[in-house]
Chimera marker file (.cmm) of the C-alpha trace (Angstrom):
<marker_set name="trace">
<marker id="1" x="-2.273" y="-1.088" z="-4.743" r="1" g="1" b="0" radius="0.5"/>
<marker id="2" x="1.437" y="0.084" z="-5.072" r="1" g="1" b="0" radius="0.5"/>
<marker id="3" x="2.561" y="2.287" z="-7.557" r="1" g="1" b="0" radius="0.5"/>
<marker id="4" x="6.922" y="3.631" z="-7.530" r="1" g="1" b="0" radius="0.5"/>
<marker id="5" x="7.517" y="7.299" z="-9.616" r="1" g="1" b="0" radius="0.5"/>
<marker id="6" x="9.679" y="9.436" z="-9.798" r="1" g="1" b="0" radius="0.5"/>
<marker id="7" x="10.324" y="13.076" z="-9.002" r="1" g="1" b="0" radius="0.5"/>
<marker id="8" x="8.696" y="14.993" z="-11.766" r="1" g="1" b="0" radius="0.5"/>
<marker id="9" x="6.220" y="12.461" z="-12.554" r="1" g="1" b="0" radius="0.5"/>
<marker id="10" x="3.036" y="12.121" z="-11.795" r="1" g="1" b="0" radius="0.5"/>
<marker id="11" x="-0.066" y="9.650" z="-10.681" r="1" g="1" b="0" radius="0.5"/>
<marker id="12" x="-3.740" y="9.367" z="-10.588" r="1" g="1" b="0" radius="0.5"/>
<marker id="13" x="-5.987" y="7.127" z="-8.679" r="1" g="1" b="0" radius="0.5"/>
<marker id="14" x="-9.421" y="6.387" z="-9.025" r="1" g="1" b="0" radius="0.5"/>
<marker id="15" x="-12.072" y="6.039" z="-7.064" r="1" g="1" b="0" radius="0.5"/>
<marker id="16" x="-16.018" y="4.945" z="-8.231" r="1" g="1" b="0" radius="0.5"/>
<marker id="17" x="-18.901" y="4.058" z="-5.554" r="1" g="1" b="0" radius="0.5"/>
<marker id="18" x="-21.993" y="3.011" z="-6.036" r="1" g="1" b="0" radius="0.5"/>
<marker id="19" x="-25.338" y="3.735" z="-3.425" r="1" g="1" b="0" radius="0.5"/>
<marker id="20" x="-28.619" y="4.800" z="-2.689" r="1" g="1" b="0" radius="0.5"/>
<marker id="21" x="-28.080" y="7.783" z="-1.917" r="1" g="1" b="0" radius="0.5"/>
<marker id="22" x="-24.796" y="8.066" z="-3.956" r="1" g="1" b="0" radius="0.5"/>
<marker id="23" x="-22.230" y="8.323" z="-1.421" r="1" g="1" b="0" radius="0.5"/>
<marker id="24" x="-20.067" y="11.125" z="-0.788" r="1" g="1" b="0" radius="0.5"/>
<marker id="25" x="-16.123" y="10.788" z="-1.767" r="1" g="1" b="0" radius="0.5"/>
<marker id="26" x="-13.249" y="12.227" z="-0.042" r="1" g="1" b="0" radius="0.5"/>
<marker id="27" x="-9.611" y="11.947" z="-0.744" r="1" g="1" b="0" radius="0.5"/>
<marker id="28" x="-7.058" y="11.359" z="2.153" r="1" g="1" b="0" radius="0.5"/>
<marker id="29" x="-3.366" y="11.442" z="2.796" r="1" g="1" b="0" radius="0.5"/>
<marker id="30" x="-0.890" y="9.968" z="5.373" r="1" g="1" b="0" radius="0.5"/>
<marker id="31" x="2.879" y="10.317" z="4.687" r="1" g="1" b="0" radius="0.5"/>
<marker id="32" x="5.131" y="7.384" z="5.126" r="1" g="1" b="0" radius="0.5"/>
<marker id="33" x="5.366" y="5.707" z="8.605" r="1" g="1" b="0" radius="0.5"/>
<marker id="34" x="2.679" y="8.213" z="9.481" r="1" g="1" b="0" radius="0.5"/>
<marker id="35" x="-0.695" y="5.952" z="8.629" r="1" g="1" b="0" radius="0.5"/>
<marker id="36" x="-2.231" y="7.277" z="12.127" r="1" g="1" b="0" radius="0.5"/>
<marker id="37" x="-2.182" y="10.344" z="10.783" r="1" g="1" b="0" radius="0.5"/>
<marker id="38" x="-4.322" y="11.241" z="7.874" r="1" g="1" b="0" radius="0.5"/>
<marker id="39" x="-5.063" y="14.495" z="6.319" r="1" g="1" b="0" radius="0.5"/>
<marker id="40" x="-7.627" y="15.327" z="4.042" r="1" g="1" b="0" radius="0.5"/>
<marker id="41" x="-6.618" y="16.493" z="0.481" r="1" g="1" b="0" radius="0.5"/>
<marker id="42" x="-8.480" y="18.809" z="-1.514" r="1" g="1" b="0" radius="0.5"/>
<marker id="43" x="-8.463" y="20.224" z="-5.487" r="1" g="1" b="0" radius="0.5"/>
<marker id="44" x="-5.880" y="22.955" z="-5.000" r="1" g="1" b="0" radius="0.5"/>
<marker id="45" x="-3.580" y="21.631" z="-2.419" r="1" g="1" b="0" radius="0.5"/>
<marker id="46" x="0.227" y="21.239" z="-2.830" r="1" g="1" b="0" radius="0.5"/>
<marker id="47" x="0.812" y="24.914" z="-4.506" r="1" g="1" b="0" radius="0.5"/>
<marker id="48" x="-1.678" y="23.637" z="-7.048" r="1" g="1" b="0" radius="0.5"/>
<marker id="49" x="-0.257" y="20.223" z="-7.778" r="1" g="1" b="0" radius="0.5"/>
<marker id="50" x="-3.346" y="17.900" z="-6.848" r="1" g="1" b="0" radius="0.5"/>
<marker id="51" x="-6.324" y="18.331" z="-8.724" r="1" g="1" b="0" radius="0.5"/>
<marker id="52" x="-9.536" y="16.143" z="-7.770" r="1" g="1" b="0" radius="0.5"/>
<marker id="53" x="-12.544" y="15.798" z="-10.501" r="1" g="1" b="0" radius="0.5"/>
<marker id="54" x="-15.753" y="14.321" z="-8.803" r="1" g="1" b="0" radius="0.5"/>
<marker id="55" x="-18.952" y="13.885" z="-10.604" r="1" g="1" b="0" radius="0.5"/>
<marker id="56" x="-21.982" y="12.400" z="-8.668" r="1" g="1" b="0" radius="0.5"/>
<marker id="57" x="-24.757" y="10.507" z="-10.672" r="1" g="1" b="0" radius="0.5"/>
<marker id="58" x="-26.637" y="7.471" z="-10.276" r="1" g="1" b="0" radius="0.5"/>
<marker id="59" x="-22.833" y="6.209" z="-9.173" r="1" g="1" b="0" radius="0.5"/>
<marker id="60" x="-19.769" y="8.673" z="-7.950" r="1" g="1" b="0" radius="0.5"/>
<marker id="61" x="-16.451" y="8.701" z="-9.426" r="1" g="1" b="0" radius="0.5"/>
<marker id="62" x="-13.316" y="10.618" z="-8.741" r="1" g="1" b="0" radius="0.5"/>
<marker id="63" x="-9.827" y="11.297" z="-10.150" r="1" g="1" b="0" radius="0.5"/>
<marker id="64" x="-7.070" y="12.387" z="-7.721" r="1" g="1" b="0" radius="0.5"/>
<marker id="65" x="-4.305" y="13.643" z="-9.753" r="1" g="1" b="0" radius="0.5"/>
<marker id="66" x="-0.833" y="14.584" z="-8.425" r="1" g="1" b="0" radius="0.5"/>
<marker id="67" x="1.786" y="16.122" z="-10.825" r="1" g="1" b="0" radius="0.5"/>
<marker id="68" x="5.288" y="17.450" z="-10.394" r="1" g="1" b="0" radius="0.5"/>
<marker id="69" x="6.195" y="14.686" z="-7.754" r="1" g="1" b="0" radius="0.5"/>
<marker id="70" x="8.740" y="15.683" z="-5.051" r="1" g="1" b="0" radius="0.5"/>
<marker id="71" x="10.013" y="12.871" z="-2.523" r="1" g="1" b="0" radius="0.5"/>
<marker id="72" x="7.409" y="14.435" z="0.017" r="1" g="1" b="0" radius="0.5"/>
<marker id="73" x="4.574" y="12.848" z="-2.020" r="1" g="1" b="0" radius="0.5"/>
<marker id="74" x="5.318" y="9.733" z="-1.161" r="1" g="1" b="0" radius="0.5"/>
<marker id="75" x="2.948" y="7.744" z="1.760" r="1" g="1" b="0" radius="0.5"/>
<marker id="76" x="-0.817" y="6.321" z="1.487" r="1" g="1" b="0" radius="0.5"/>
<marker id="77" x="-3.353" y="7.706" z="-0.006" r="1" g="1" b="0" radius="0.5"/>
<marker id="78" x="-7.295" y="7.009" z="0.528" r="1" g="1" b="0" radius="0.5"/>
<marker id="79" x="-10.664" y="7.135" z="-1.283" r="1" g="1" b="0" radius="0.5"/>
<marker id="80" x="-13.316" y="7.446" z="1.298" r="1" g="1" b="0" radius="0.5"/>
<marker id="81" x="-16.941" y="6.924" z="0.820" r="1" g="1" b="0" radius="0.5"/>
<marker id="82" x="-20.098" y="7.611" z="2.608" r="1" g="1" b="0" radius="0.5"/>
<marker id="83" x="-23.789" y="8.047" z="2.308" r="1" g="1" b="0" radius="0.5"/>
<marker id="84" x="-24.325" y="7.729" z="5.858" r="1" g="1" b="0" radius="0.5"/>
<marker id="85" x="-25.901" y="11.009" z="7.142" r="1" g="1" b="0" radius="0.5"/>
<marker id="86" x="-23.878" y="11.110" z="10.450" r="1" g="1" b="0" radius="0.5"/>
<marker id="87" x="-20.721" y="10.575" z="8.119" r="1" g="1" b="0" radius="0.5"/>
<marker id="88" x="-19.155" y="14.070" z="9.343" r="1" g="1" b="0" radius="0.5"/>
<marker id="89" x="-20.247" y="13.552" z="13.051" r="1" g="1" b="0" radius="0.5"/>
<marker id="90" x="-16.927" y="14.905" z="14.850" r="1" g="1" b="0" radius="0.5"/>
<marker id="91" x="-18.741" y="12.423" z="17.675" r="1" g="1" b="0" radius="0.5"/>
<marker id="92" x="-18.653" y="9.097" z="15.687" r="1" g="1" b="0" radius="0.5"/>
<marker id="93" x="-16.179" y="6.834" z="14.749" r="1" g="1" b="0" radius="0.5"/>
<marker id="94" x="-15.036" y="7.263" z="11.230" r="1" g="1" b="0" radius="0.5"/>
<marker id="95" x="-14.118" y="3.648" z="10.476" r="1" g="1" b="0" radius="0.5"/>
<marker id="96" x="-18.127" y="2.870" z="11.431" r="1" g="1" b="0" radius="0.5"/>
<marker id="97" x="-19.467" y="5.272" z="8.623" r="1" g="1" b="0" radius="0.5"/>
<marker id="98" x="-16.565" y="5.495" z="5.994" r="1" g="1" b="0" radius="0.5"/>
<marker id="99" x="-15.719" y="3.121" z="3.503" r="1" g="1" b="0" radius="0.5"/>
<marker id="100" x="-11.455" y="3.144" z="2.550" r="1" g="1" b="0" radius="0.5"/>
<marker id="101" x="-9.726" y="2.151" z="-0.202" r="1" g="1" b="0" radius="0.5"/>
<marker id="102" x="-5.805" y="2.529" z="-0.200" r="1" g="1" b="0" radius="0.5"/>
<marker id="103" x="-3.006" y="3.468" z="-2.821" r="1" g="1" b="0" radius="0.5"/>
<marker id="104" x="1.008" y="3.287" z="-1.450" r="1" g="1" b="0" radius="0.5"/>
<marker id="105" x="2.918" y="5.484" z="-3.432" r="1" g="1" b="0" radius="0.5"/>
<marker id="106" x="6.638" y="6.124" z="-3.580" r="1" g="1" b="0" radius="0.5"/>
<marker id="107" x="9.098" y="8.562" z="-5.203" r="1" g="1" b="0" radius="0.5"/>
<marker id="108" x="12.141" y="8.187" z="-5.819" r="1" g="1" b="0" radius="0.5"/>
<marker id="109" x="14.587" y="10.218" z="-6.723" r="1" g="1" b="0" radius="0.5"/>
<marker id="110" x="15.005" y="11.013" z="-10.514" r="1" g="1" b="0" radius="0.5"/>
<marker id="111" x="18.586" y="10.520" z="-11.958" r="1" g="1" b="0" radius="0.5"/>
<marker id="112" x="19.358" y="14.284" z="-13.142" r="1" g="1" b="0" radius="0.5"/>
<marker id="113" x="22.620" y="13.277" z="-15.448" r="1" g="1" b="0" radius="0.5"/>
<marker id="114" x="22.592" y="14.113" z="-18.998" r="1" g="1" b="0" radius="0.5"/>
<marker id="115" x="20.685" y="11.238" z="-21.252" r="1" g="1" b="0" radius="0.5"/>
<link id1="1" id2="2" r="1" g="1" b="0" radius="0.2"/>
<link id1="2" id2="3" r="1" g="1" b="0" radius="0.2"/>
<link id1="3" id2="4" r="1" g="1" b="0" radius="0.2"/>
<link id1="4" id2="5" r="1" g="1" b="0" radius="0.2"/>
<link id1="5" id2="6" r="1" g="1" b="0" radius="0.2"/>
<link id1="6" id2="7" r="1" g="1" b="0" radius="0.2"/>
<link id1="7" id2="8" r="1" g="1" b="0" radius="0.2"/>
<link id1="8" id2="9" r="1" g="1" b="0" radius="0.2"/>
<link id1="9" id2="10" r="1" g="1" b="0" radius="0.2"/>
<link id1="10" id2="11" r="1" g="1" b="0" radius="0.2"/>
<link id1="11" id2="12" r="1" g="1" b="0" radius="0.2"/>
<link id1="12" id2="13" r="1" g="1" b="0" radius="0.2"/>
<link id1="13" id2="14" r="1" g="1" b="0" radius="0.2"/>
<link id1="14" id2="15" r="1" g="1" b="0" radius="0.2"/>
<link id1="15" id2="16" r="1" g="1" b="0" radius="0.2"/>
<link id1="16" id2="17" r="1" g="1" b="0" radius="0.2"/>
<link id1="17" id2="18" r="1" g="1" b="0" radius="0.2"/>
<link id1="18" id2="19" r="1" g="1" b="0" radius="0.2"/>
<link id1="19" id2="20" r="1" g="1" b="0" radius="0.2"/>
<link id1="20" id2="21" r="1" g="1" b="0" radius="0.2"/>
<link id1="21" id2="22" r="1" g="1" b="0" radius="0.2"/>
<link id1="22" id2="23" r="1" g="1" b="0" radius="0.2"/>
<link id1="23" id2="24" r="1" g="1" b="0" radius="0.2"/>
<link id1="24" id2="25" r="1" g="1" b="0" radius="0.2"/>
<link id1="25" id2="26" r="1" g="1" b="0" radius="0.2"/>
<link id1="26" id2="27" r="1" g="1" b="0" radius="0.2"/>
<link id1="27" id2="28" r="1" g="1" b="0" radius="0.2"/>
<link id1="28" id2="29" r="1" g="1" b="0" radius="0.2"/>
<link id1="29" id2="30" r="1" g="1" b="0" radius="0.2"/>
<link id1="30" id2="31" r="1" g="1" b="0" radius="0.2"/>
<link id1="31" id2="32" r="1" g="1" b="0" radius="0.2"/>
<link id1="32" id2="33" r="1" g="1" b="0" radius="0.2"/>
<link id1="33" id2="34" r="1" g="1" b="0" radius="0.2"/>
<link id1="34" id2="35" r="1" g="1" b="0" radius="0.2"/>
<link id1="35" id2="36" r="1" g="1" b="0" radius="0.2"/>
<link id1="36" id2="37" r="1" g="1" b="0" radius="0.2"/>
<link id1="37" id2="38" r="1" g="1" b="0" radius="0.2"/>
<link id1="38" id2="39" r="1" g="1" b="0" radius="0.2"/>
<link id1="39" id2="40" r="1" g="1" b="0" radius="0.2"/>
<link id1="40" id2="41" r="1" g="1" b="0" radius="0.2"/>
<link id1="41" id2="42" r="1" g="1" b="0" radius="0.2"/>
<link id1="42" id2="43" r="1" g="1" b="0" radius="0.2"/>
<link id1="43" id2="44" r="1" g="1" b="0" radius="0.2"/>
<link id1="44" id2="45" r="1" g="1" b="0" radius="0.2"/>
<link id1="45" id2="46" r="1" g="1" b="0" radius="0.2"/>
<link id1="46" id2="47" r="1" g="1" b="0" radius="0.2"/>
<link id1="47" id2="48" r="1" g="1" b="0" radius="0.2"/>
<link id1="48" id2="49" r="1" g="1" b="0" radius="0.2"/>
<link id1="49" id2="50" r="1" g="1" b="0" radius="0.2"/>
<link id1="50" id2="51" r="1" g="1" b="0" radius="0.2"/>
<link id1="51" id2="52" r="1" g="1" b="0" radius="0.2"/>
<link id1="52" id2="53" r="1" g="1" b="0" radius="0.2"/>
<link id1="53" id2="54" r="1" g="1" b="0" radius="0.2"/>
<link id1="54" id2="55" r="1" g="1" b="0" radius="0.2"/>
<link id1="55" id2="56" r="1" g="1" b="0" radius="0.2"/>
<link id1="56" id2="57" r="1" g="1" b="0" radius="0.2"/>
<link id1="57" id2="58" r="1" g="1" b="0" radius="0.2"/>
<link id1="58" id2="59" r="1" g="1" b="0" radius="0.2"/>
<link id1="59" id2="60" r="1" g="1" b="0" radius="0.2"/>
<link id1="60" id2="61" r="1" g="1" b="0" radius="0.2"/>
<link id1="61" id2="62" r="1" g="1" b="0" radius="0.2"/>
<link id1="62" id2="63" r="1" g="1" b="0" radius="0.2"/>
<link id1="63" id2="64" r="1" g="1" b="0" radius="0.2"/>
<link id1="64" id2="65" r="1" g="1" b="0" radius="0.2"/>
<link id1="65" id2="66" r="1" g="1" b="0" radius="0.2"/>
<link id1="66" id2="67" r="1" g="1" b="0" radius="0.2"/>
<link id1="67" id2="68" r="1" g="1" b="0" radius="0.2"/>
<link id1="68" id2="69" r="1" g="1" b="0" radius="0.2"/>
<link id1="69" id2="70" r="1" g="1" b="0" radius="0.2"/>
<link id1="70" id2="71" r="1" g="1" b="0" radius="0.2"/>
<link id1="71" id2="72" r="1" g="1" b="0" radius="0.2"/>
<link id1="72" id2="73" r="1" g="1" b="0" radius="0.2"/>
<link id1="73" id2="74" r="1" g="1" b="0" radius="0.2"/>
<link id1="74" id2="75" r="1" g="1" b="0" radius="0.2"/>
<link id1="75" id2="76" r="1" g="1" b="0" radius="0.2"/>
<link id1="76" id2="77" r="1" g="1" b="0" radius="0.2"/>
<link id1="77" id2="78" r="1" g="1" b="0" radius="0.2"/>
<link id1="78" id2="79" r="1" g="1" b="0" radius="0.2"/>
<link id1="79" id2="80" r="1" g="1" b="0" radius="0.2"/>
<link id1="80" id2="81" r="1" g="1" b="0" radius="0.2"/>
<link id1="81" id2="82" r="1" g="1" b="0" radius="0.2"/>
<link id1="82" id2="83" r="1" g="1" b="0" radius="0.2"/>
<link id1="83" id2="84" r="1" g="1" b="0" radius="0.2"/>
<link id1="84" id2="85" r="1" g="1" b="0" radius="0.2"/>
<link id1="85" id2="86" r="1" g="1" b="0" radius="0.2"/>
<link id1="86" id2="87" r="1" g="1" b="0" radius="0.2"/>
<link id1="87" id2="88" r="1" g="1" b="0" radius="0.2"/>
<link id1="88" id2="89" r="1" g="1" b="0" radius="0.2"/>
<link id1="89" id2="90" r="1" g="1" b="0" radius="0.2"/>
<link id1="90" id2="91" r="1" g="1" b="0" radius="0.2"/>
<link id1="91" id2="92" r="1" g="1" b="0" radius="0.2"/>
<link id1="92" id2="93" r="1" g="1" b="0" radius="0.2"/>
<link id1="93" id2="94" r="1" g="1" b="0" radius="0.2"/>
<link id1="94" id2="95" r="1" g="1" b="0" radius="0.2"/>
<link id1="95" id2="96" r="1" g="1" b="0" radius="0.2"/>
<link id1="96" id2="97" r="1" g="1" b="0" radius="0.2"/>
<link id1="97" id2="98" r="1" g="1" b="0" radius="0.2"/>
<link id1="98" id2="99" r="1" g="1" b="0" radius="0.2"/>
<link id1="99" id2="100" r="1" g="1" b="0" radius="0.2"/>
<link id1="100" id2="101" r="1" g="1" b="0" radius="0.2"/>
<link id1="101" id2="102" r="1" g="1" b="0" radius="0.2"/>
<link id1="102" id2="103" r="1" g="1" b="0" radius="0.2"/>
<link id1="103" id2="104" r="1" g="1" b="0" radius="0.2"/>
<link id1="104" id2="105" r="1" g="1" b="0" radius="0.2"/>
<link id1="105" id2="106" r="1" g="1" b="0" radius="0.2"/>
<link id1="106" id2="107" r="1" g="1" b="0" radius="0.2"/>
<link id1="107" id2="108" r="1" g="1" b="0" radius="0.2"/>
<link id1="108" id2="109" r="1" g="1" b="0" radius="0.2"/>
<link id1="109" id2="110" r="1" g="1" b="0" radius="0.2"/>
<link id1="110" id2="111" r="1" g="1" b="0" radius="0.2"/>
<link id1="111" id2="112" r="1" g="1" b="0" radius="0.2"/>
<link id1="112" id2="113" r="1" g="1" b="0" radius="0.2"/>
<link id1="113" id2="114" r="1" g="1" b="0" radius="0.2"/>
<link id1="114" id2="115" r="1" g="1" b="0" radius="0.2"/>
</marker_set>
């Protein structure tokens, strides 16, 4: 998925697993040119911009919201999802127990002229 917005705007992505046991979700981020280097978002981060709603049930779901867009938004963003106990094992490999599913986005510039 690919999604272009400006600054200003914002985006949400979505993210629903299903498994026995329901599988734990995390939200990821990896600027542009940068996809070796991931960073884990949380509800809070960006001065308050990115909010993340999670509910767990017999399925889990999550929102990732980002508002107020600035140009540094921009890059790939991941829904990961686990129910493997040795998920968060610093000693394992990640890609063996985490499940990814991507989102590019880009911001561009918003035209600040009168309208």
């Amino acid at each position: 998925m690919s999604e272009t917005k400006l600054t200003g705007d914002a985006f949400e992505l979505y993210c629903d697993v299903v498994g026995n046991p329901t599988p734990e979700i995390q939200w990821w981020y990896a600027e542009v040119n940068r996809a070796e280097a991931f960073k884990q978002l949380w509800d809070g981060a960006r001065k308050r911009r990115v909010t993340i709603n999670t509910a767990y049930g017999a399925n889990g779901v999550s929102v990732l919201r980002v508002t107020r867009l600035t140009l540094e938004d921009s890059g790939t963003y991941e829904c990961r999802a686990s129910n493997d106990p040795r998920r968060n094992d610093l000693r394992q490999n990640p890609s063996i127990t985490w499940i990814r599913a991507q989102a590019t986005i880009s911001v561009l510039q918003s035209e600040s002229g009168p309208q």
